[in-house]
C-alpha positions as CSV (number, residue, x, y, z in Angstrom):
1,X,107.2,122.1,102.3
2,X,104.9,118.7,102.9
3,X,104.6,118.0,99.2
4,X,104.6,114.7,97.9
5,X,107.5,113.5,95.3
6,X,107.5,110.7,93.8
7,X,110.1,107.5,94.6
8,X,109.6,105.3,92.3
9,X,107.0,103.5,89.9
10,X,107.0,100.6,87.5
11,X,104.7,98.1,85.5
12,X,103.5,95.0,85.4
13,X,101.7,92.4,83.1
14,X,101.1,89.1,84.0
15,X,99.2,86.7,81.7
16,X,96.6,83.2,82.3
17,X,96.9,84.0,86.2
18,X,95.5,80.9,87.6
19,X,94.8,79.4,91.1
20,X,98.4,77.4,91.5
21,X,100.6,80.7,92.5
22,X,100.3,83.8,93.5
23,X,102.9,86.0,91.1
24,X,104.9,89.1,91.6
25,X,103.0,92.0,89.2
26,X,105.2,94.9,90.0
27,X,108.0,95.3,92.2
28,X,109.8,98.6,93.8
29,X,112.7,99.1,96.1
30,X,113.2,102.3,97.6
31,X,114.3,104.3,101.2
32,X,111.6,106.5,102.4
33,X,113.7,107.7,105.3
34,X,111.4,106.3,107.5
35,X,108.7,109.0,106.4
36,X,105.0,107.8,105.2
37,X,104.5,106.2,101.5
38,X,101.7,106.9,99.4
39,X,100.7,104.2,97.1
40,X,98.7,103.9,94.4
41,X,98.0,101.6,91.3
42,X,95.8,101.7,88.4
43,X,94.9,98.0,87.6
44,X,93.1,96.5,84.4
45,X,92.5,92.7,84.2
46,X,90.7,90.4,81.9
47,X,89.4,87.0,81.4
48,X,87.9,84.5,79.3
49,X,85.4,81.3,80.2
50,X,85.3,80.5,83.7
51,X,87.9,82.7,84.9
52,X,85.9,84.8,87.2
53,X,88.2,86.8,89.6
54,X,91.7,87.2,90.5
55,X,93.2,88.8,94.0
56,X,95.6,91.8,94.0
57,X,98.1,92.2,97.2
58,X,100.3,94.8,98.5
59,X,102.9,93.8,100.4
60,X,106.2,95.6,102.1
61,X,109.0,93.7,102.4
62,X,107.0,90.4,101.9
63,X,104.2,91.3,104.7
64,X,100.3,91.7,102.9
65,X,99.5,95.4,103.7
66,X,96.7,95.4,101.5
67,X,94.1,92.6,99.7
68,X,91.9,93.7,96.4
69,X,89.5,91.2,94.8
70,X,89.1,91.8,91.4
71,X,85.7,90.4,90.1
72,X,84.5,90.1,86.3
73,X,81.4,92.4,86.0
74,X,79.2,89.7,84.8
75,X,79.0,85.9,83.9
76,X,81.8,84.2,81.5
77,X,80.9,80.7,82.3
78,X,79.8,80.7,78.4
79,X,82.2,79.3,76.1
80,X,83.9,82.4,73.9
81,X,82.7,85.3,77.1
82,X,85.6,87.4,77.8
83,X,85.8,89.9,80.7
84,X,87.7,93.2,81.3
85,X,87.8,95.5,83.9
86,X,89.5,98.6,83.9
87,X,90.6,101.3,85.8
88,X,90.7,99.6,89.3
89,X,92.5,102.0,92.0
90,X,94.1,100.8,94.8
91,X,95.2,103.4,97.3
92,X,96.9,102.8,100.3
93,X,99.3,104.5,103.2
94,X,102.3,102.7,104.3
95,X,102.4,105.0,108.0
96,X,106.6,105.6,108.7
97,X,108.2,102.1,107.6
98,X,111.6,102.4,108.9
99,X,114.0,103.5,107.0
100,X,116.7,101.8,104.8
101,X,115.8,100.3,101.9
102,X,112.5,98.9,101.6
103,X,110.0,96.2,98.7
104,X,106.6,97.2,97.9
105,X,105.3,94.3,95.7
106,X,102.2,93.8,94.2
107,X,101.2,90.5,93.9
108,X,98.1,88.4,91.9
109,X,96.7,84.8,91.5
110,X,93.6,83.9,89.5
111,X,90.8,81.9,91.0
112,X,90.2,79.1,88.9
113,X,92.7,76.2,88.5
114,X,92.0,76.0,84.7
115,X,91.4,79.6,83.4
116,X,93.3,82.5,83.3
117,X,93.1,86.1,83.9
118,X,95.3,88.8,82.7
119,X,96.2,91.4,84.6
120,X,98.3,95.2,83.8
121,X,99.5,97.2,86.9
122,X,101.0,100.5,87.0
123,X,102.5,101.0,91.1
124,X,103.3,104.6,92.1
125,X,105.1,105.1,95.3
126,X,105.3,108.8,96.6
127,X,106.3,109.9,99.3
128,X,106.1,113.2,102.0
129,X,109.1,115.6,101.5
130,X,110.6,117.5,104.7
């Protein structure tokens, strides 16, 4: 009938994100049967001093699909600011991947080398029934 189902979703919470690494935030295996996957996340992130922004990346099966930058709505370069920022969406269409059994990953790293961000995901992978 067309409608979408979901495959599979998951969470993710990873904590003083810095500049050294980029991290695995969620991770989901699935099969789409070769048939389009509709992805979406709902992403909050904080920060405190100096800890501006972090970047967000889809990737299937280890390939970036997708990059986010997620920037503090004002200033925390004062000692004791802290940041948050909820509610991001990411949306995104994987067109046909073929089939057998797939990783959709989203990734994050922080941009500062000393101060963290914190950053909560929720991934939902749906994807087109027959």
């Amino acid at each position: 009938d067309g409608a979408a189902a979901v495959i599979n979703d998951g969470t993710g919470s990873l904590s003083g994100l810095t500049n050294a690494a980029e991290s695995d935030l969620v991770s989901l295996t699935i099969d789409s049967g070769g048939k389009p996957i509709y992805v979406s996340a709902s992403i909050n992130a904080n920060g405190g001093y100096s800890a501006r922004d972090c970047t967000v990346r889809l990737k299937l099966d280890g390939v970036t699909q997708l990059t986010k930058v997620i920037s503090s709505p004002g200033d925390p370069s004062t000692v004791g600011n802290q940041w948050f920022v909820t509610g991001n969406l990411l949306q995104y269409v994987i067109s046909a991947p073929s089939s057998g059994t797939r990783t959709i990953k989203l990734t994050a790293i922080g941009s500062d080398a000393v101060y963290g961000v914190t950053i909560d995901a929720h991934l939902y992978l749906e994807g087109k029934k027959r």
